[in-house]
C-alpha positions in Angstrom: -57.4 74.4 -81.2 -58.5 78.2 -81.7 -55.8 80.0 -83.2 -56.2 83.2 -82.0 -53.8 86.2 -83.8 -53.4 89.3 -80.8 -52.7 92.5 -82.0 -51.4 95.0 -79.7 -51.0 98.9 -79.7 -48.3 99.4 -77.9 -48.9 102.9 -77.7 -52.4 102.8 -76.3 -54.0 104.1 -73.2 -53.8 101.2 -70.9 -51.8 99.1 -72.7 -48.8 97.3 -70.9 -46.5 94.6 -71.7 -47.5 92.9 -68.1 -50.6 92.6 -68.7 -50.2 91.3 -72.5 -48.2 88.6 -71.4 -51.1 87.6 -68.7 -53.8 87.6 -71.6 -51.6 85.8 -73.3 -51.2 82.9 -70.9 -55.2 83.2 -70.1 -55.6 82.6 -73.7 -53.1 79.9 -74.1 -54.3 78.3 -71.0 -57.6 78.0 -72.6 -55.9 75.9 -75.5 -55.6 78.7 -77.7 -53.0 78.5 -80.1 -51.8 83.0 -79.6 -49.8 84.6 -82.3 -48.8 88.5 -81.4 -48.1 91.3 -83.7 -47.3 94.4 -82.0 -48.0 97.4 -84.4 -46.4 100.7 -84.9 -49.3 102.3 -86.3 -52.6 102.3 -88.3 -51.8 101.0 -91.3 -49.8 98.1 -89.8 -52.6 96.7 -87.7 -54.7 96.7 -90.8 -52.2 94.8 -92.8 -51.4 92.5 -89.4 -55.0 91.7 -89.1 -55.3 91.2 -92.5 -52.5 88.5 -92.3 -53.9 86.7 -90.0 -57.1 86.4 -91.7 -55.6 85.4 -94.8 -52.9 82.9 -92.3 -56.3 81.1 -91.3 -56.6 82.6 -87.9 -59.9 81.7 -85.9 -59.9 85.0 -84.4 -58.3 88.3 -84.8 -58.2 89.9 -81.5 -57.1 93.3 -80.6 -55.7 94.8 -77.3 -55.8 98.5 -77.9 -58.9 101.1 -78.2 -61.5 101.9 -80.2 -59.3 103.3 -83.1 -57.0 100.6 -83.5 -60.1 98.1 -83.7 -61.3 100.0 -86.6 -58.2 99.7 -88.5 -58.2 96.2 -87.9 -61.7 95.6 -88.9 -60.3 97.3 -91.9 -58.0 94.4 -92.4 -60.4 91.6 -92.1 -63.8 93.1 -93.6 -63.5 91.0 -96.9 -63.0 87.8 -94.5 -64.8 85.9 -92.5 -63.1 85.9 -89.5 -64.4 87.3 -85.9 -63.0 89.9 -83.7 -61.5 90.0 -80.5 -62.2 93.3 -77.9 -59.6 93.4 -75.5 -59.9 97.1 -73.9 -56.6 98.8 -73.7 -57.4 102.5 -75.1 -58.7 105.7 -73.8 -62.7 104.7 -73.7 -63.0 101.2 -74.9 -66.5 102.5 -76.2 -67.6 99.3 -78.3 -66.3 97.2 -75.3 -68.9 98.8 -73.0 -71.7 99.2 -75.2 -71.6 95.7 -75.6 -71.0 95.2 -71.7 -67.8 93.3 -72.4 -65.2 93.3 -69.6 -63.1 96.4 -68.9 -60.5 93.8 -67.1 -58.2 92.7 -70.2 -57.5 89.4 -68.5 -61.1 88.6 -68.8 -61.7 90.0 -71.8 -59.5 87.4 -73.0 -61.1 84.6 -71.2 -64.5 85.7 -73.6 -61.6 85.6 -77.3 -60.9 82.3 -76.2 -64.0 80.5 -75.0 -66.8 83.0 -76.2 -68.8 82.7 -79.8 -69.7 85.3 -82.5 -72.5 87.6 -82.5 -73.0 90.0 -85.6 -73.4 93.5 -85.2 -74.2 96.3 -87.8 -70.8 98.4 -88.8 -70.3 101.9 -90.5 -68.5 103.0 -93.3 -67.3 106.4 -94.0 -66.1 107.7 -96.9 -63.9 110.8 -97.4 -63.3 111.4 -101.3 -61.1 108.6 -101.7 -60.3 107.6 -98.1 -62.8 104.7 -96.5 -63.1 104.0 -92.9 -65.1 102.3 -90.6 -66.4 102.6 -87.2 -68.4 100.8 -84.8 -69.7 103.6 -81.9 -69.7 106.6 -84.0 -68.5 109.3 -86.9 -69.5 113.3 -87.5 -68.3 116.1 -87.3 -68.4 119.4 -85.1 -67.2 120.1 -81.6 -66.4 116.8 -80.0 -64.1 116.2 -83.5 -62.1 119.1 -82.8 -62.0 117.6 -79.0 -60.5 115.0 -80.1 -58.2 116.6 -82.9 -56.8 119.0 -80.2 -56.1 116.2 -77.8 -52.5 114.6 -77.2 -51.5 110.6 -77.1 -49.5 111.8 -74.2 -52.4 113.2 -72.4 -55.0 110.1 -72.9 -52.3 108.1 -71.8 -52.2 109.9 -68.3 -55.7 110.9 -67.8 -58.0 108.9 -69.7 -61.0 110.1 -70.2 -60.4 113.1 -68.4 -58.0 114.2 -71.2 -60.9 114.8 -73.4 -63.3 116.8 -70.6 -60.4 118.6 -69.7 -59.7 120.0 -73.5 -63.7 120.2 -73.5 -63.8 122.8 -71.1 -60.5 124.2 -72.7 -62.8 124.8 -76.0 -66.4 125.4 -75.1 -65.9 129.4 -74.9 -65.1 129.0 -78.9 -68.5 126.7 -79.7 -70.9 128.2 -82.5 -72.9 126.6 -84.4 -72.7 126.4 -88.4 -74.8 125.3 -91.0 -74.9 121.6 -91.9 -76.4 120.3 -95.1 -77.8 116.2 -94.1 -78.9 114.3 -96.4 -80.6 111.4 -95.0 -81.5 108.4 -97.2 -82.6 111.6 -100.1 -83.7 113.7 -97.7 -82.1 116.6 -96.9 -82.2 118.5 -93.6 -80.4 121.9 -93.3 -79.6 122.5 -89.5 -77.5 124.7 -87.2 -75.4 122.6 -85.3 -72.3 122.7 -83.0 -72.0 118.8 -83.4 -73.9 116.3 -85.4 -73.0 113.0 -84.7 -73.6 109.2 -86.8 -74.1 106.9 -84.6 -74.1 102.7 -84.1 -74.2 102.4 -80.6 -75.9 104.4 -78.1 -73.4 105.2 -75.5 -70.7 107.7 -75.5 -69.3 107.1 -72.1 -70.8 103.4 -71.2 -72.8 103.7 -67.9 -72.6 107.4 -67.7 -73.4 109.1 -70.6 -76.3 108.3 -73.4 -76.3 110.1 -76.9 -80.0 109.4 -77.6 -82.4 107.1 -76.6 -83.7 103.5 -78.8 -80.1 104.0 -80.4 -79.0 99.9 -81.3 -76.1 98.2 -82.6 -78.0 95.7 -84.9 -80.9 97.1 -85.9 -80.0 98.0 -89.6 -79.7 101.7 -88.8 -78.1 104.4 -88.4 -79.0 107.1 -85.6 -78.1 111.0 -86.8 -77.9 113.6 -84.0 -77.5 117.2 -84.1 -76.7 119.4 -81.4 -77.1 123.1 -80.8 -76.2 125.4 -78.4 -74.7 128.9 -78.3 -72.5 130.5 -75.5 -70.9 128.5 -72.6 -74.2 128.0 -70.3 -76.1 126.8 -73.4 -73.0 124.0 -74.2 -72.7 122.6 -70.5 -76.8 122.5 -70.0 -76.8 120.3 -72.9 -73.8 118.6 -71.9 -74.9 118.0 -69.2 -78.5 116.4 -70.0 -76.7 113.9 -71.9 -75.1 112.4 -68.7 -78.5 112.9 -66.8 -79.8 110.6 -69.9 -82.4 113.6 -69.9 -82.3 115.4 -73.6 -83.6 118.5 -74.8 -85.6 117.8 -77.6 -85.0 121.6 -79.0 -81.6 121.4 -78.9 -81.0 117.4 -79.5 -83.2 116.2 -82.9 -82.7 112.6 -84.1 -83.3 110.6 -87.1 -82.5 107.4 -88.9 -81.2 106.2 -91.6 -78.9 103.6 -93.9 -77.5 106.4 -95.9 -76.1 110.1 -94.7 -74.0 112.9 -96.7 -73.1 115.3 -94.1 -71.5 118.7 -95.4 -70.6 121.7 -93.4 -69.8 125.8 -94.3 -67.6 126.0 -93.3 -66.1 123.0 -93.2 -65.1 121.1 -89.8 -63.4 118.6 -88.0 -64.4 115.2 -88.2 -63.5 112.0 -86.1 -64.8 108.0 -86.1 -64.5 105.9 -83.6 -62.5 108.6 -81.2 -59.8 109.4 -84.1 -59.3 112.6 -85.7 -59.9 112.4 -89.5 -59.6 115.5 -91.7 -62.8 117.1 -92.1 -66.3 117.4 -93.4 -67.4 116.1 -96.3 -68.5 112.6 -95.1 -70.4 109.7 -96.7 -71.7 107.3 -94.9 -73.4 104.5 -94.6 -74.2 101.2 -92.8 -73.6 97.6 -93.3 -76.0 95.8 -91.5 -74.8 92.5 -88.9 -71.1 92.4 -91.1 -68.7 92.9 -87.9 -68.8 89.7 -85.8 -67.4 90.0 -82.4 -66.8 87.6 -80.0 -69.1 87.8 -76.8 -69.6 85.2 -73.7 
């Protein structure tokens, strides 16, 4: 019998007690043996999921967005234990890069009949602080997107709560100097945004941050962006959802190591969550997350 411990956000985009008790039974139904742990913030689902793991559970699975499975995987990285995606949040990011489905109720079909696969993780570091992400971490313009948008507001619009503070802010975009240093090598570049990335797609489907960008290949993709005035900002904006990028405003490298600075300094986010700001270390830890897939 899998024993399967579900942890929820009950504060979470699309989460609703309805549909948690459906995946529930899906999972049960299955044979699955379900514990749930509903959390009342970050550092309770790391110290839930990291219960479990230590409790013996097969699978931690968790039923919330991108952020909360972060702070899970934060739980559980010194244990061998998969994770469960069941989307619930505001982009469900990982979820769709992977091509998992946006349904929860199927998404819990995969926890309780699917097997691991091992992708690569990140790790961030601020001074003392570590995180870790999955889709992406940087710093710039989309960080102070997402520092400047409400819980309230992603848990009406979705998506749309972000474009809509996006349009809010591009009038105040200018670029400043960042100092990258990738794997010893360091780049100085104007940028509005730069962006450390595991996965390849921002909005799944629609919108592409860079091409041959893969979540187990060993690397980590670093992309800066440039732009000045409001035209600039939506042209390039708007190249990424036509998957068509300007190379002289989009450059992009790899690496397994990055030290991004900023002067000033600014905003930063991983996975979707606003952290503080710039510095950041970080660096990636090839095929450690396993996540359960069909």
């Amino acid at each position: 019998m899998r024993r399967v411990l579900l942890v929820v956000n009950p504060v979470a985009t699309r989460t609703r007690e309805p549909i948690e008790r459906r995946v529930v039974a899906v999972m049960e139904e299955a044979g699955c043996q379900v514990e749930v742990v509903r959390t009342n913030g970050p550092e309770h689902t790391a110290e839930a999921a990291k219960a479990g793991a230590q409790d013996s559970a097969d699978v931690v699975a968790v039923y919330g967005g991108d952020g909360t499975i972060m702070k899970a995987v934060g739980g559980i990285i010194d244990h061998d234990v998969p994770i469960g995606l069941i989307p619930g949040g505001t982009g469900n990011v990982l979820a769709g890069n992977l091509r998992l489905p946006k349904d929860p109720v199927e998404a819990a079909r995969i926890v309780a009949t699917g097997s691991p696969r091992f992708i690569d993780l990140g790790e961030m570091k601020q001074g003392d602080l570590v995180q870790y992400f999955s889709v992406a971490c940087g710093s710039g313009f989309d960080a102070d997107v997402m520092m400047h948008t409400s819980t309230e507001a992603k848990r009406k619009y979705g998506v749309l709560a972000y474009l809509a503070r996006a349009f809010r802010l591009v009038s105040q975009i200018r670029p400043v100097r960042y100092d990258i240093t990738i794997d010893g090598t360091k780049h100085e570049i104007d940028a509005v945004s730069v962006v450390v990335a595991n996965c390849g797609e921002f909005i799944p489907g629609w919108a592409q941050l860079g091409p041959n960008i893969s979540f187990d290949d060993g690397e980590l993709d670093i992309l800066t962006f440039y732009a000045e005035g409001v035209l600039e900002s939506l042209r390039v904006g708007l190249k990424l959802f036509l998957k068509k990028h300007d190379v002289d405003k989009v450059r992009q490298f790899k690496g397994r190591e990055v030290m991004l600075e900023a002067k000033p300094d600014r905003p930063a986010q991983v996975d979707g969550d606003s952290s503080g700001f710039t510095p950041l270390e970080v660096k990636v830890l090839p095929k450690r997350l396993a996540v359960m897939m069909p």
